[in-house]
N, C-alpha and C positions, 0 to 999 in steps of 0.2 A: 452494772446493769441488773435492773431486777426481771425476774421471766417466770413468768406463775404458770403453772401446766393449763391445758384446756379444761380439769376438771375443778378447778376452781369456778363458782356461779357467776353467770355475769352481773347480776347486783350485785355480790360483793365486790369487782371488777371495778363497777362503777361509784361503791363508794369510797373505792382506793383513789380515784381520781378525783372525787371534788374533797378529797383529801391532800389532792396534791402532789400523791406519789405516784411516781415517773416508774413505768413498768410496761412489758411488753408481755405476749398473752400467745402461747403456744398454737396454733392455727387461725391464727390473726394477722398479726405484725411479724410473727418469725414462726418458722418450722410449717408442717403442713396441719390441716385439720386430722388425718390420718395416721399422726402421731401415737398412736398407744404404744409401741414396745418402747419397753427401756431402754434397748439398745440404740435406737433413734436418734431419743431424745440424748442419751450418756456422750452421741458421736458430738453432736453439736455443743454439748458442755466442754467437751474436751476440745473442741476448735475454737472458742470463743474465750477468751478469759475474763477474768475479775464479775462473775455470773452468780447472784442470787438466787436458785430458781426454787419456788416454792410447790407444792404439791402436795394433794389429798392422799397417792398412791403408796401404805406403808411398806411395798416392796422395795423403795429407795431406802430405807431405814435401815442400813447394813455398812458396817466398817471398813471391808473393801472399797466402798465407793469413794472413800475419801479424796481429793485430790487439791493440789495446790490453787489449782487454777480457777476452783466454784465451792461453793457452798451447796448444801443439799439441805431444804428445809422441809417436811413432814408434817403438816400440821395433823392432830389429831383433834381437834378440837369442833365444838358443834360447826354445824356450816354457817348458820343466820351472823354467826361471830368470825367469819374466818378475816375479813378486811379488818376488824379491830385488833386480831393478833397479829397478822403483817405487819401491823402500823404500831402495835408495842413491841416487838422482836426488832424491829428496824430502830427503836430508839431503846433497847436496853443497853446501860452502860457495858454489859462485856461483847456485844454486836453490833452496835452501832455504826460500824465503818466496815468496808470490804474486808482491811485490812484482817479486821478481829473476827469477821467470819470464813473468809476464804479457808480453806482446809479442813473443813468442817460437815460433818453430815449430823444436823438436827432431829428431835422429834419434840413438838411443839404442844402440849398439852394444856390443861387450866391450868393448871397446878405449878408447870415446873418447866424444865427445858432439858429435854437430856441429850447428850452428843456426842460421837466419836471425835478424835481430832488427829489430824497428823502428828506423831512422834511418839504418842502414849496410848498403851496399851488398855486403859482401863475406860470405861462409859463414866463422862463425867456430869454433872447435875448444877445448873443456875436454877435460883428460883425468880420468880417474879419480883 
């Protein structure tokens, strides 16, 4: 399941849809509008599994967060572009299935992809 925080824009929201992609929207379809702490949102990651959720907020961008169960993606990238990086992160060959990003805590830039991951210690680096 993909689950993009509420501060993602709704135009971009909306051009993730006549893209096609299946995603649910933090004070929408799941969680409350009311959602800002992390911890909130971290309960319902942690209850829910196989969870893409994606988010503007860099305070997720930390290696404790990692967990089996979701992925954690950080876009850093302009807003007017944030649906065209969802939609290239979701089809890059080493992300492209749950499987390859579960465990994972993302930060999504132009340029590059950089990520904690379960079992290794070090921040590792895809490029586009």
């Amino acid at each position: 399941m993909i689950v993009l925080d509420h501060n993602i824009p709704e135009d971009q929201a909306e051009q993730l849809r006549r893209r096609r992609t299946h995603f649910r929207q933090i004070g929408f379809e799941v969680g409350r509008p009311e959602w800002d702490d992390q911890q909130e949102i971290l309960r319902f990651l942690h209850a829910t599994k196989q969870i893409t959720f994606f988010t503007r907020d860099l305070g997720f961008f930390r290696a404790p967060l990692r967990h089996a169960n979701y992925c954690l993606v950080v876009l850093t990238v302009p807003v007017l572009e944030t649906a065209h990086y969802v939609s290239k992160l979701l089809r890059h060959p080493h992300f492209n299935t749950r499987a390859k990003r579960n465990g994972k805590v993302m930060k999504v830039s132009t340029k590059n992809i950089n990520f904690w991951e379960i079992g290794r210690q070090r921040q590792s680096t895809a490029r586009w």
